[in-house]
Backbone bond lengths (Angstrom), bond angles and torsions (degrees), N, CA, C in turn:
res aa  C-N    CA-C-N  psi(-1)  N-CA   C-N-CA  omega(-1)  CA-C   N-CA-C  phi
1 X - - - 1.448 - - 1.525 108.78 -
2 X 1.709 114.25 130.87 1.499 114.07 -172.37 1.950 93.85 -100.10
3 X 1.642 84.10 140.41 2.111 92.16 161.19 1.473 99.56 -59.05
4 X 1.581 82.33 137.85 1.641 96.02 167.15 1.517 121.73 -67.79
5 X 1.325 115.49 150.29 1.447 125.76 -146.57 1.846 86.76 -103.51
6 X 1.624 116.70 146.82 1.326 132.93 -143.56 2.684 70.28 -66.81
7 X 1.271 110.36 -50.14 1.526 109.97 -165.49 1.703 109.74 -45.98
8 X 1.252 111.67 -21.51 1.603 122.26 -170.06 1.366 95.15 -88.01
9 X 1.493 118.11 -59.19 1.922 116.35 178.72 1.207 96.16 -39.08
10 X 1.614 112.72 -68.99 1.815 113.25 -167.24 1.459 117.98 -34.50
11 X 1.752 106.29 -46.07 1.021 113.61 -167.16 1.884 118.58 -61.98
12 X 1.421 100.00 -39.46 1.399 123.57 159.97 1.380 118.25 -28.57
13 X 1.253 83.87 -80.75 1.783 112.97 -175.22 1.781 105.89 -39.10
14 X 1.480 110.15 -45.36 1.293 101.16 -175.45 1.359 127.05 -103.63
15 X 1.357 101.60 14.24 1.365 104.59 173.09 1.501 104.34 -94.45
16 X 1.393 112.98 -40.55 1.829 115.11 172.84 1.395 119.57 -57.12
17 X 1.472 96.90 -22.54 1.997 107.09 172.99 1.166 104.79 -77.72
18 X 1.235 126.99 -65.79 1.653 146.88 176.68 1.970 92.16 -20.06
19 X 1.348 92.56 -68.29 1.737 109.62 -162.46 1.598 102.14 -42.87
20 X 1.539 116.25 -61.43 1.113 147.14 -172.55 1.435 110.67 -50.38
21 X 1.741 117.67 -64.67 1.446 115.70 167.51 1.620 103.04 -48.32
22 X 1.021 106.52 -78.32 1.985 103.69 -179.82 1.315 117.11 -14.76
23 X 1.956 127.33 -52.71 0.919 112.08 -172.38 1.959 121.81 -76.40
24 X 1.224 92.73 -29.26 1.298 112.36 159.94 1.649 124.61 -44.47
25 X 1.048 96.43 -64.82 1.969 95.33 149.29 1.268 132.80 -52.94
26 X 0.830 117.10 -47.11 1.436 118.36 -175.66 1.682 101.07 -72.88
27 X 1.490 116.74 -38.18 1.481 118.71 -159.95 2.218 97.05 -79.96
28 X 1.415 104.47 -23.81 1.571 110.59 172.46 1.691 103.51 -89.13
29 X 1.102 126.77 7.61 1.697 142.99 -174.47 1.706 79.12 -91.30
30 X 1.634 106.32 -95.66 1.411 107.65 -167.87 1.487 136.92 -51.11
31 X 1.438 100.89 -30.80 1.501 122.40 169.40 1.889 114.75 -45.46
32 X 1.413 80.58 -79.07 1.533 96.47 -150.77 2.144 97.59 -109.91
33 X 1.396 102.78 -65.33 1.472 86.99 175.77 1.778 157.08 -33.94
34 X 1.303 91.02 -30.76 1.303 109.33 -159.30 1.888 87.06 -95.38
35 X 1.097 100.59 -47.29 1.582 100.05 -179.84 1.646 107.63 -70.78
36 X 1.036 133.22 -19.29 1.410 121.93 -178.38 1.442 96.70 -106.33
37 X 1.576 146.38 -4.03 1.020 110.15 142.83 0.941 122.42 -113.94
38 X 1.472 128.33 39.76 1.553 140.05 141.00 1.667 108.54 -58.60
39 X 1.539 108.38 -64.79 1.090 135.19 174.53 2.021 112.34 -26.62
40 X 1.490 101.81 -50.66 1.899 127.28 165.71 1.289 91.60 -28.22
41 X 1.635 96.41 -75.37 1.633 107.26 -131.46 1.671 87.26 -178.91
42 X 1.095 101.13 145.59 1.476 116.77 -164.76 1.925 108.40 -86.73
43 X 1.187 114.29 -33.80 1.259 142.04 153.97 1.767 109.59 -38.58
44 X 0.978 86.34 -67.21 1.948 104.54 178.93 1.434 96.12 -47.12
45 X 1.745 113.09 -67.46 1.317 103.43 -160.08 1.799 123.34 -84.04
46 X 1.769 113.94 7.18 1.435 116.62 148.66 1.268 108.42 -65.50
47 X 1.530 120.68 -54.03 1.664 110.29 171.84 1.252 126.38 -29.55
48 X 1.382 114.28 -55.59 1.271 117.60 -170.69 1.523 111.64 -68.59
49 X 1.756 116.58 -22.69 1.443 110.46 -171.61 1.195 98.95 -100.65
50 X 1.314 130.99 -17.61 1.699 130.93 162.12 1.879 99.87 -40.89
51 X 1.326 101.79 -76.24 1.389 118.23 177.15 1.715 114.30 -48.65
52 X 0.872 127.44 -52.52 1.837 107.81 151.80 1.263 115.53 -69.34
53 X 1.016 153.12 -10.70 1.695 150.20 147.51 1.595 108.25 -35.81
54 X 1.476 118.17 -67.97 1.052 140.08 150.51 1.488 117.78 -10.14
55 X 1.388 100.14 -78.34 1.816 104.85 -171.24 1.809 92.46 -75.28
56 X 0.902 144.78 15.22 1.607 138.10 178.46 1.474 110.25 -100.74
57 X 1.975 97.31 -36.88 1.285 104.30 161.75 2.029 130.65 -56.87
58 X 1.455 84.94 -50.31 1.586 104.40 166.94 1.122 121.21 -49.49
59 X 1.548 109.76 -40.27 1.596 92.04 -178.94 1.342 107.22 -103.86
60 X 1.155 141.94 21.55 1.322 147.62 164.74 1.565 100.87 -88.49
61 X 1.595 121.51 -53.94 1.441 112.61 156.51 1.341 149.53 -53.85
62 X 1.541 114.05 -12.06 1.331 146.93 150.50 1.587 110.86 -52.78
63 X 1.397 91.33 -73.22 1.707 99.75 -164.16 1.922 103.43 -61.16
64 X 1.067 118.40 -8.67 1.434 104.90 -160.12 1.612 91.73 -130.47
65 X 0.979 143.13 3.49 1.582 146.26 123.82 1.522 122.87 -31.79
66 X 1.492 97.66 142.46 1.549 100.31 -165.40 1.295 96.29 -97.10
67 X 1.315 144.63 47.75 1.105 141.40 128.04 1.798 119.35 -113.98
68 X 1.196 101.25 9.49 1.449 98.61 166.76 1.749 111.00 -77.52
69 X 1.324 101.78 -20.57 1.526 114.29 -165.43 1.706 96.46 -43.95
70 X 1.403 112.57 -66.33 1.153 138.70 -179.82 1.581 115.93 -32.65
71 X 1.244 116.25 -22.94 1.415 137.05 -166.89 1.426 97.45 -55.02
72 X 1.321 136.06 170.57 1.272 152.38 147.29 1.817 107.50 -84.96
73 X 1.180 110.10 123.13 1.584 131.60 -164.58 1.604 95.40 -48.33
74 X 1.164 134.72 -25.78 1.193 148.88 173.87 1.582 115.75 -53.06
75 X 1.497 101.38 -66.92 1.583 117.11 -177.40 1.815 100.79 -73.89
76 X 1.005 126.14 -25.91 1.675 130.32 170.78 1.349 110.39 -56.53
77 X 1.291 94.13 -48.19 1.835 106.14 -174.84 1.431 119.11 -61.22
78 X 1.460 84.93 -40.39 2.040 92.28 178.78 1.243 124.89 -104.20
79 X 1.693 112.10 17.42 1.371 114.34 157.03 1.507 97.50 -91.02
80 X 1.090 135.52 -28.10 1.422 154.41 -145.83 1.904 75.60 -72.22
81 X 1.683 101.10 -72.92 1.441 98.17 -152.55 1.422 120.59 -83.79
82 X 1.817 106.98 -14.21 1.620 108.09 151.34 1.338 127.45 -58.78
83 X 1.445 129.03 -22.98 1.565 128.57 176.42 1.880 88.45 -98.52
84 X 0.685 127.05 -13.30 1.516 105.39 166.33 1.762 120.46 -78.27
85 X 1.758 104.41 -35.31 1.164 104.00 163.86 1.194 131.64 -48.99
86 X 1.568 95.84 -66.49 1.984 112.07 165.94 1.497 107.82 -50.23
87 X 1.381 152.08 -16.92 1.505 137.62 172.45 1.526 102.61 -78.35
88 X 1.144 108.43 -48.73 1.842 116.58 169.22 1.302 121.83 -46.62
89 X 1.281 107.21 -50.16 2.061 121.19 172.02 1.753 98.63 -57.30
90 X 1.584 107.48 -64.83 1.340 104.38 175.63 1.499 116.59 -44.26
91 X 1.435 114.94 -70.50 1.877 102.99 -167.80 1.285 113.28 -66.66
92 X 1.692 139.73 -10.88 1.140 154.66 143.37 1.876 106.06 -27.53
93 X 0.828 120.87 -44.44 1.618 125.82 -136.55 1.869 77.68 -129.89
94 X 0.775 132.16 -39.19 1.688 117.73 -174.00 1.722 104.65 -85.67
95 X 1.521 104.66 -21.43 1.676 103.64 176.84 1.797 110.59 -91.74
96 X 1.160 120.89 -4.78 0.946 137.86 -144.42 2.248 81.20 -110.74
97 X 0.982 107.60 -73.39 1.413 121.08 173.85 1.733 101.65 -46.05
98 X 1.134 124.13 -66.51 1.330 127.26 166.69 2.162 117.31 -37.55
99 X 1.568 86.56 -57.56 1.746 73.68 177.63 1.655 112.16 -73.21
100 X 1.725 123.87 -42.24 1.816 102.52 160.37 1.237 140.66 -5.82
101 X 1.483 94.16 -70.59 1.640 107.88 -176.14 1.580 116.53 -96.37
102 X 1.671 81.95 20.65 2.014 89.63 152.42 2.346 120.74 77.22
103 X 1.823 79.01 -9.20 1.762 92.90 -178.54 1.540 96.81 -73.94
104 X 1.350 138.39 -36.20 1.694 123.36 -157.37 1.942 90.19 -118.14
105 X 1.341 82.01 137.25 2.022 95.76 171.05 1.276 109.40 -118.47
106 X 1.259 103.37 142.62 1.319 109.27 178.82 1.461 117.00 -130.27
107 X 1.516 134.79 167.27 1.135 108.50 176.71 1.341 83.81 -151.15
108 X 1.499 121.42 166.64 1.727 102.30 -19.21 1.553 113.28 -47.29
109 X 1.164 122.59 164.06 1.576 108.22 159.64 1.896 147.34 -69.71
110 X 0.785 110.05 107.27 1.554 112.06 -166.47 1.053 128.66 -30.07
111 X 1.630 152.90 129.20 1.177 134.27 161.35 1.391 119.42 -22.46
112 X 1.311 151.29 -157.79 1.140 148.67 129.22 1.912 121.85 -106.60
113 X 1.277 101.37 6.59 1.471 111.75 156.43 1.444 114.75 -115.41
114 X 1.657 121.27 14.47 1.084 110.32 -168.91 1.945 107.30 -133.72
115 X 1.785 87.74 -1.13 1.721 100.24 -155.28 1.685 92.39 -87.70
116 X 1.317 126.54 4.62 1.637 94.01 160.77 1.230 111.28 -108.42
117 X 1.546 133.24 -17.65 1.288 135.12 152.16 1.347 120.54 -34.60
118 X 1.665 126.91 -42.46 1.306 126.13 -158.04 1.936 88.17 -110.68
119 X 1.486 104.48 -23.84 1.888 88.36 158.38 1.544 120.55 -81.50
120 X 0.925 122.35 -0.53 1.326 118.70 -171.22 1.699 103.43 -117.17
121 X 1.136 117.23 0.01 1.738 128.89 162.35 1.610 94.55 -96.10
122 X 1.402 118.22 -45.40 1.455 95.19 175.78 1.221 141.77 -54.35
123 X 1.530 112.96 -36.37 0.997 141.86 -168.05 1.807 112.43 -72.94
124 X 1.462 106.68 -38.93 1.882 137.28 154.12 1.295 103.80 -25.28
125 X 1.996 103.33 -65.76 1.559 126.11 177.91 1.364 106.72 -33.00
126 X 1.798 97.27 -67.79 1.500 104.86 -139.04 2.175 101.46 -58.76
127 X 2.179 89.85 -40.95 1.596 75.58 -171.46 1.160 113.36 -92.92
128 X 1.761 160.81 41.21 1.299 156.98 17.37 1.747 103.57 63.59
129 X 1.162 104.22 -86.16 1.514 116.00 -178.39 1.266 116.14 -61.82
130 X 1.595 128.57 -45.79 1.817 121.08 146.03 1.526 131.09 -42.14
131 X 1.079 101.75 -6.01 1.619 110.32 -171.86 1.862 107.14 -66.06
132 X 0.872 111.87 95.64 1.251 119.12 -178.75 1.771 114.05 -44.27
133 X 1.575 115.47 120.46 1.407 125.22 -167.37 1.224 121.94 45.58
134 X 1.430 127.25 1.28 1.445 123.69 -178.64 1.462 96.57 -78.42
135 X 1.601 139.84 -49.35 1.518 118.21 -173.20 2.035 99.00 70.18
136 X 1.125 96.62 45.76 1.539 115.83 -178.15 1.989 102.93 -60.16
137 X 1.540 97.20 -72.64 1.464 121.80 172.52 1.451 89.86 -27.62
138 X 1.394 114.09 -91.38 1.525 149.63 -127.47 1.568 88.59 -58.80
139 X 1.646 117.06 -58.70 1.230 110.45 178.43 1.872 134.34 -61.83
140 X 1.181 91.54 -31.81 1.258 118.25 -178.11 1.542 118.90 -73.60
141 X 1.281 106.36 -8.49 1.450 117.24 -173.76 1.724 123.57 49.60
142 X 1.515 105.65 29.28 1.366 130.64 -150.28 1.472 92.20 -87.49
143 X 1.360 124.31 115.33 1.571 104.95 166.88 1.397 118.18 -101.15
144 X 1.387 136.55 -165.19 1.252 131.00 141.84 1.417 133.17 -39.00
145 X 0.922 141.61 161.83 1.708 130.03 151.89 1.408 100.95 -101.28
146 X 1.279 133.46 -48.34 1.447 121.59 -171.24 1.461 92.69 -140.73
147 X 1.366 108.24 162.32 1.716 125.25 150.79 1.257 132.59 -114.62
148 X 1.459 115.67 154.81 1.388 111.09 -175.29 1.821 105.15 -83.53
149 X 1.233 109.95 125.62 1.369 114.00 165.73 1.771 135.12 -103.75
150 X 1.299 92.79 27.18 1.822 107.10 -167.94 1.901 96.97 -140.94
151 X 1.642 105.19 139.99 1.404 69.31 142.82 1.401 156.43 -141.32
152 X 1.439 91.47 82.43 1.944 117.92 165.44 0.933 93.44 -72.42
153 X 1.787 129.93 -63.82 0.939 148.82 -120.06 1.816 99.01 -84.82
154 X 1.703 111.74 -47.34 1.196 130.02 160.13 1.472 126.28 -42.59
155 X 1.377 102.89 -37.78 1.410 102.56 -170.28 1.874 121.92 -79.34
156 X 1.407 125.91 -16.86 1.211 119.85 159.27 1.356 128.56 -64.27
157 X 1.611 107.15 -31.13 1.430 135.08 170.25 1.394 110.62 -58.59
158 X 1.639 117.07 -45.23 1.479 111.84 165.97 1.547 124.65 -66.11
159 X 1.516 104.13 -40.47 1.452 109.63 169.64 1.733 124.43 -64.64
160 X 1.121 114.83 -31.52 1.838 111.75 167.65 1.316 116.20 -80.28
161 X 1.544 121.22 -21.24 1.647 118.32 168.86 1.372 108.57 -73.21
162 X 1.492 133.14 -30.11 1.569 132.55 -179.27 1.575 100.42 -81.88
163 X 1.694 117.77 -35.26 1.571 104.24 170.34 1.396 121.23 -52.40
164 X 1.668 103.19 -44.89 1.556 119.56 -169.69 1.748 106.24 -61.62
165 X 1.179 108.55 -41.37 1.488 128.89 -163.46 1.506 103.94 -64.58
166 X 1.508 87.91 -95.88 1.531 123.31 173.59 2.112 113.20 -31.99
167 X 1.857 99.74 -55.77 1.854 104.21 -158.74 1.777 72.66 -81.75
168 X 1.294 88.89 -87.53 1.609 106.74 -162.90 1.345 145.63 -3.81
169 X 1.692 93.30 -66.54 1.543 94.62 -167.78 1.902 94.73 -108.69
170 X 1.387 114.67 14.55 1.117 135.99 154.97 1.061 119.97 -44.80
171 X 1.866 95.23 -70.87 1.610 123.88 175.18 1.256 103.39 -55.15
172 X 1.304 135.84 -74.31 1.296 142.86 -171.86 1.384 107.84 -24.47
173 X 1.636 125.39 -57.92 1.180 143.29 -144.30 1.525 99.99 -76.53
174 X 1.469 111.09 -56.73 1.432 134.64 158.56 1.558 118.05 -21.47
175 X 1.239 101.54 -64.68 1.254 117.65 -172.41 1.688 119.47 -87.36
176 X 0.754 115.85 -13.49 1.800 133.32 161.11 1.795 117.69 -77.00
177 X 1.783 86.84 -44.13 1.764 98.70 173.58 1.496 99.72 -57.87
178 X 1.293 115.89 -70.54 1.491 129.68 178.41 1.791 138.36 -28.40
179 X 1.542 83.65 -39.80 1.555 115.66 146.64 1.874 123.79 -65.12
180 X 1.066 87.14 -58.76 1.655 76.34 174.16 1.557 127.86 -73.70
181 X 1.525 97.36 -25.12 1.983 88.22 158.30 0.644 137.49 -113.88
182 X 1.574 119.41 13.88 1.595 123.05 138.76 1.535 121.44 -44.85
183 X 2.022 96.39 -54.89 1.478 88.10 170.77 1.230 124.12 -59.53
184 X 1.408 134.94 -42.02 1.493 124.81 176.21 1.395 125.90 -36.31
185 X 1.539 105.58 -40.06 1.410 115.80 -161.16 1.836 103.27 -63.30
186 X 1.706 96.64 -57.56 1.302 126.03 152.71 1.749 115.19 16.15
187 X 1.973 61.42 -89.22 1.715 88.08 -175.92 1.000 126.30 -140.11
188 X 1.788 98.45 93.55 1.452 104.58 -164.58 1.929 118.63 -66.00
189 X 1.564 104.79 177.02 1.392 105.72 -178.21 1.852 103.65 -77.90
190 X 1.471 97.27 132.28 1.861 92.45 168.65 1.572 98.79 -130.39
191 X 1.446 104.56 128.92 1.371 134.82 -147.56 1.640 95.76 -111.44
């Protein structure tokens, strides 16, 4: 085995930065962006969730590409949980537009300086609680903050469990399979 060469550290170095700025975006995406240009103009802030729609797509096309295989289990993981973020920012910001204009109820009912914060913890809940055998919630003593009681209010909730379901842990599955028979091929069995 050769020391890694100063171009491989570099190479390192900026892919863990790369990763890092990304999550940082995305985490000022759900935070603060999407709600202040909701806040504009309601118009503005479909833009903005069109445009994370988009990158949710990307990284669902990432993760399930046959060159993600190749990835280090590391960088898999955190496309895994950056497009999970961005599906959360997204159904955050489409339930959020829905309760405004008065179509989705929730209860209790949200402040209105406080209702994408406590949708976008819900939303934490909802994919937390999909987490297959982890018992995420249950352990965590994590409850809801609000529920949907309409169903408008239901229907984004149906659409991020079929993202989570269906894109997600799809991708994941895909891309782990892909991993393991690459390695086989790799390295085959000698008997």
């Amino acid at each position: 085995m050769t020391a890694p060469t100063l171009r491989s550290v570099l190479r390192r170095i900026t892919d863990v930065l790369g990763t890092l700025v990304g999550w940082v975006v995305l985490c000022l995406l759900a935070v603060f962006i999407i709600p202040a240009a909701t806040q504009l103009h309601w118009i503005l802030g479909i833009v903005v969730t069109a445009a994370c729609a988009v990158a949710a797509f990307f990284g669902l096309a990432d993760l399930r590409s046959h060159a993600a295989r190749g990835f280090p289990v590391r960088k898999g993981l955190l496309i895994f949980v950056l497009t999970g973020l961005t599906g959360i920012a997204v159904a955050a910001s489409v339930s959020l537009q829905l309760l405004r204009v008065g179509w989705a109820v929730y209860e209790p009912v949200p402040l209105e300086n406080d209702a994408h914060r406590s949708l976008t913890t819900y939303y934490v809940w909802v994919f937390l609680d999909m987490l297959p055998a982890v018992k995420a919630t249950e352990l965590l003593a994590f409850l809801p903050p609000l529920k949907p009681t309409n169903s408008v209010a239901g229907l984004p909730v149906m659409a991020f469990r079929a993202f989570v379901f269906l894109g997600l842990l799809a991708a994941l599955r895909v891309w782990w399979q892909g991993r393991k028979q690459d390695a086989r091929l790799i390295r085959p069995n000698h008997q």
